[in-house]
C-alpha positions as CSV (number, residue, x, y, z in Angstrom):
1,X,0.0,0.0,0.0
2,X,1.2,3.1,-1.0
3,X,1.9,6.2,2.4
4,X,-1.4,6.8,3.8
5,X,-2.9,10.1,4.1
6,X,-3.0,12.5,7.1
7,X,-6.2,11.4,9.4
8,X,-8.7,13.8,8.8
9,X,-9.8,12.7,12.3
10,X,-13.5,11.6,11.0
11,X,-14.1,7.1,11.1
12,X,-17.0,5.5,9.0
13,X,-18.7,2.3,9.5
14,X,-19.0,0.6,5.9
15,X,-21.3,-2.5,6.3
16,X,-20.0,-5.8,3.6
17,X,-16.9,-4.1,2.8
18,X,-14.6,-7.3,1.9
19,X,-14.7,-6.7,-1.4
20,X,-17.0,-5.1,-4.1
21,X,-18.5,-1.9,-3.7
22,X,-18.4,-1.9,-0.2
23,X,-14.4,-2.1,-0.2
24,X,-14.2,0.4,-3.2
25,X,-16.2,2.6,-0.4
26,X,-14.2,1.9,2.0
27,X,-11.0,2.6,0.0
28,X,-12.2,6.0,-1.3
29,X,-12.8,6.8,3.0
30,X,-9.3,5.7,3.9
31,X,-7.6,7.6,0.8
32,X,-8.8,10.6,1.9
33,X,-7.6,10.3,5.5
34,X,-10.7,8.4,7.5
35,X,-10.4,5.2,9.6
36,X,-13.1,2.8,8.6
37,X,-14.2,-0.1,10.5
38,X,-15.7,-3.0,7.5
39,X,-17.7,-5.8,8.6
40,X,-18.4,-8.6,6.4
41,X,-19.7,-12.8,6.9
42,X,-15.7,-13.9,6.0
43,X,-13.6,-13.5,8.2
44,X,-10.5,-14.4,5.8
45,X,-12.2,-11.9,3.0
46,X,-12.3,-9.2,6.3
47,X,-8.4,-10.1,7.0
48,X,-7.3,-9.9,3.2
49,X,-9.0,-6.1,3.0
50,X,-7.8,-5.0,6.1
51,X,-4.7,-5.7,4.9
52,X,-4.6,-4.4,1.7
53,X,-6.7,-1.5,3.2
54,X,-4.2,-0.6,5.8
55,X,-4.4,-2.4,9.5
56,X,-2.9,1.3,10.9
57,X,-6.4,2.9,10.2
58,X,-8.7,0.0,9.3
59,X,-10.8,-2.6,11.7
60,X,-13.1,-5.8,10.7
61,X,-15.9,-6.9,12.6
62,X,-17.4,-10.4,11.4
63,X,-21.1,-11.1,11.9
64,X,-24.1,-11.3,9.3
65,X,-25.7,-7.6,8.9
66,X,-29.1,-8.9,9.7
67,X,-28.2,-10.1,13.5
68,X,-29.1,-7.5,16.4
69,X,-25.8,-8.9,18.5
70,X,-23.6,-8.2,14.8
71,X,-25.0,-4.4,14.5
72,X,-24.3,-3.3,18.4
73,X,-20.9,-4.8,18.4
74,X,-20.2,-3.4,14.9
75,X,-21.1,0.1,16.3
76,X,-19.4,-0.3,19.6
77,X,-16.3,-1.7,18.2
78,X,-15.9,1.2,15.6
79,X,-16.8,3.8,19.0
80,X,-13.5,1.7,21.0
81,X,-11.5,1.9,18.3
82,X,-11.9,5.6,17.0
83,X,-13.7,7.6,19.8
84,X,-16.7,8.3,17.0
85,X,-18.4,7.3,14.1
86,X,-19.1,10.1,11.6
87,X,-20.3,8.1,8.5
88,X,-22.2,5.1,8.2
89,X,-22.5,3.3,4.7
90,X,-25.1,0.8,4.5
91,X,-24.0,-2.0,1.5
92,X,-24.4,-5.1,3.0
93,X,-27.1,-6.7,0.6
94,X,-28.4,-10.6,-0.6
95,X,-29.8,-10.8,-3.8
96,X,-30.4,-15.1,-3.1
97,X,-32.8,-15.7,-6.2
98,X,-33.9,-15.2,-9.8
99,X,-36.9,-15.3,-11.6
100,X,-40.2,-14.4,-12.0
101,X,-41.7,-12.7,-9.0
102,X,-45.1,-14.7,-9.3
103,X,-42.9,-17.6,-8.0
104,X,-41.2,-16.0,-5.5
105,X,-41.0,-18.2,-2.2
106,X,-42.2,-15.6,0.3
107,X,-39.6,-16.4,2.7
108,X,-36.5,-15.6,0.6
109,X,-38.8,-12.4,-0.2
110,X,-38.2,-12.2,3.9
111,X,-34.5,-12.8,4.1
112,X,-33.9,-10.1,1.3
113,X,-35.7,-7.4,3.2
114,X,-34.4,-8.5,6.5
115,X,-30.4,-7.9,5.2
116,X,-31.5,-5.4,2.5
117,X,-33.9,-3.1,4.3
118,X,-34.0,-4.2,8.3
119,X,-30.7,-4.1,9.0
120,X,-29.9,-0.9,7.2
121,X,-32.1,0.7,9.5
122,X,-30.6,-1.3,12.8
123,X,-27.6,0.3,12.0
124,X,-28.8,3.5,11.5
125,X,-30.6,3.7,14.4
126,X,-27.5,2.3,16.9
127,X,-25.3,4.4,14.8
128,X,-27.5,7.5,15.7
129,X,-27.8,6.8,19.0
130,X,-24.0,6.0,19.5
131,X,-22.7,9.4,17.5
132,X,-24.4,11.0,15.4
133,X,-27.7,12.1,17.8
134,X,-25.0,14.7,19.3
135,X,-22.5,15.1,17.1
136,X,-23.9,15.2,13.5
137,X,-22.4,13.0,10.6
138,X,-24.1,11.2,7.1
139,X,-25.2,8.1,6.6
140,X,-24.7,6.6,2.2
141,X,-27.2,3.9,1.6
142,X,-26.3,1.4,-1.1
143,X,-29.4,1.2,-3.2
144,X,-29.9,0.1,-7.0
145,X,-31.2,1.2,-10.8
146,X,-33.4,-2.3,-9.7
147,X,-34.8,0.1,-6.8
148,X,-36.2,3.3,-9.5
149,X,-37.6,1.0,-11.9
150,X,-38.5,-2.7,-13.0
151,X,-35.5,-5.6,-13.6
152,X,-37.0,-8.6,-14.6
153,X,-35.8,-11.6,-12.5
154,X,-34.4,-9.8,-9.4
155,X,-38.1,-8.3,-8.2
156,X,-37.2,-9.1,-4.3
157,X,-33.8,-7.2,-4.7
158,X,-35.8,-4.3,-6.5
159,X,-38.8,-4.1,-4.3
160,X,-36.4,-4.2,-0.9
161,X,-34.1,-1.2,-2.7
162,X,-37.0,0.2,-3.8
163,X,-37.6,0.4,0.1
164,X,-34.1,1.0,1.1
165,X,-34.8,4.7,-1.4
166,X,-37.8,5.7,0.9
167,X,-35.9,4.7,4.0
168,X,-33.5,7.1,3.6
169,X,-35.9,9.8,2.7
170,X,-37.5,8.9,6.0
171,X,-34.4,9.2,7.6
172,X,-33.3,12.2,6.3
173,X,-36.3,14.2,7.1
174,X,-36.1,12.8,11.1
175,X,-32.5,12.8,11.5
176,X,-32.2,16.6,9.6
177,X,-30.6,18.9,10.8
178,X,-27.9,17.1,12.6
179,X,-27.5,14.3,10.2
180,X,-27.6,14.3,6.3
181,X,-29.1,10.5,4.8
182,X,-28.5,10.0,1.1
183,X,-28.3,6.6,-1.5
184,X,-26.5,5.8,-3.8
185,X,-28.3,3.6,-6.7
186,X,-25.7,2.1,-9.2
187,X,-26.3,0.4,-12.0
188,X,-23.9,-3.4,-12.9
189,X,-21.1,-2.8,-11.0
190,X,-18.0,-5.5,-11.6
191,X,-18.4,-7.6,-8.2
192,X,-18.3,-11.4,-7.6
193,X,-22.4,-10.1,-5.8
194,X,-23.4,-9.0,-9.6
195,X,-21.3,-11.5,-11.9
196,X,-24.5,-13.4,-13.5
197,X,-25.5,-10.1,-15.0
198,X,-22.2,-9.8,-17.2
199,X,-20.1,-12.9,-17.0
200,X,-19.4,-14.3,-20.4
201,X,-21.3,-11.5,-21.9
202,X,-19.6,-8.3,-20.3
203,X,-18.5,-6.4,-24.1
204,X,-22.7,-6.6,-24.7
205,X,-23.8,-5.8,-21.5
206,X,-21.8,-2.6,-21.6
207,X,-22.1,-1.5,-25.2
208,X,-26.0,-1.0,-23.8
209,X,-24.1,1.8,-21.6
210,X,-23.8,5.4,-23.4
211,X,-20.4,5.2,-21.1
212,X,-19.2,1.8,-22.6
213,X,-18.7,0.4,-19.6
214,X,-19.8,-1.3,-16.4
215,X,-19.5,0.4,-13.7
216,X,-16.3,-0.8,-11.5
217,X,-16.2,-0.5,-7.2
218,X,-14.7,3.2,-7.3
219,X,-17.1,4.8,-9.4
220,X,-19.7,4.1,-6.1
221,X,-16.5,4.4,-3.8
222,X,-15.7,8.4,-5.0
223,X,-19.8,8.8,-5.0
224,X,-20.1,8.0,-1.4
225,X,-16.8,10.1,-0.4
226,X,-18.6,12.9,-1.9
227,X,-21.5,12.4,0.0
228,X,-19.6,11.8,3.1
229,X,-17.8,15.3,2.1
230,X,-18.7,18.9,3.2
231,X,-19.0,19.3,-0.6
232,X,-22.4,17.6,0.0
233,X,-23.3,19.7,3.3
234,X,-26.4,20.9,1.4
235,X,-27.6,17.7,-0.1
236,X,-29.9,15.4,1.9
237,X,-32.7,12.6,1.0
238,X,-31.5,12.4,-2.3
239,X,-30.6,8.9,-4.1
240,X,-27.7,9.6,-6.6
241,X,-27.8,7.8,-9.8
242,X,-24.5,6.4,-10.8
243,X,-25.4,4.7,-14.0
244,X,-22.8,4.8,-16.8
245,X,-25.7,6.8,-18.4
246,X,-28.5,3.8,-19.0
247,X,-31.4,5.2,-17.9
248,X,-30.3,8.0,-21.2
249,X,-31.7,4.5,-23.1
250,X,-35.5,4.9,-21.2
251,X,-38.2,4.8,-24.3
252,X,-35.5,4.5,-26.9
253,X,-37.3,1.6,-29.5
């Protein structure tokens, strides 16, 4: 890793930040002098990123978003270990199933809102309580395109991001003036979590793209510094597109 930045004496909390977007995230934090705590289900993925990351201003906690016991010692660990938590970055996401959504099995429908929608919220609210209630900060929500309008096939993960876009206008609008809430909603991003929408197809999947590509982790990593930023001070409840330019395509025959 190349000589870190000064601290800017601000820490973030970046929910499944091993790899993918949520480490591009977390990357784009510690670049710009913040210490990040990442949590994440692999604890040999959380290892691996904390070392690429930097161990001198980066932290793992293990757990599964959607447990209670996971969220409180997340929040508490990244409190010990940095004295606050300024910025809270809610990726951790499932997307377990495809297909039509007349066949959906209800409970998977559960499971995706649980770690999609729930647990964005759990931390919010422990984060809030912990920090930012006093002290003031931002929270970046991970949405989706999936979550403005219809993708065949992944209707739970569109419907619970969908969700996940009105949660953080809720949040804004109670947590204002202390705390700004904004989402991010990328389109394919090149991660492991989105591979079936590109793999062995990826030069047609992004010559759909006025841009020409698929969006890679540090477009959504510089989006959620900027939103994390006092660039953004006057920007809250608002879900930022990062698209490579599809939705340009809308109503095109």
């Amino acid at each position: 890793m190349t000589e870190l930045p000064a601290l800017s004496g601000k820490a973030a909390l970046v929910t499944g930040a091993s790899r993918g977007i949520g480490y591009g995230v977390a990357e784009a934090l510690v670049a710009r002098g913040d210490r990040v705590a990442i949590t994440g289900r692999n604890e040999d993925a959380l290892k691996e990123a904390v070392d690429r990351l930097g161990a001198e201003r980066v932290i793992a906690i293990p757990g599964k978003a959607h447990d209670l016991d996971h969220q409180s010692e997340a929040v508490e660990r990244t409190m010990e270990a940095f004295g606050r938590l300024d910025f809270l970055v809610n990726n951790a996401g499932t997307n377990p199933v495809f297909g039509p959504i007349a066949d959906l099995d209800l409970n998977v429908a559960r499971k995706v809102f649980e770690t999609n929608v729930i647990s964005a919220l759990g931390f919010a609210q422990k984060t809030w309580h912990a920090w930012q209630k006093d002290n003031g900060g931002a929270i970046v929500n991970i949405a989706s395109v999936a979550g403005i309008a219809p993708s065949p096939f992944i209707a739970a993960y569109g419907v619970s991001k969908a969700a996940l876009i009105n949660l953080t206008q809720q949040l804004a609008h109670e947590f204002a003036p202390k705390v700004r809430v904004n989402a991010i909603a990328p389109a394919v991003v090149k991660t492991r979590f989105a591979q079936a929408l590109y793999e062995g197809r990826e030069e047609e999947a992004a010559a759909a793209y006025p841009l020409a590509r698929l969006g890679v982790p540090s477009d959504i990593g510089g989006a959620a510094a900027f939103l994390t930023s006092e660039q953004s001070d006057w920007v809250t409840g608002q879900t930022l597109v990062v698209d490579g330019g599809i939705f340009l395509n809308a109503g095109v025959g």
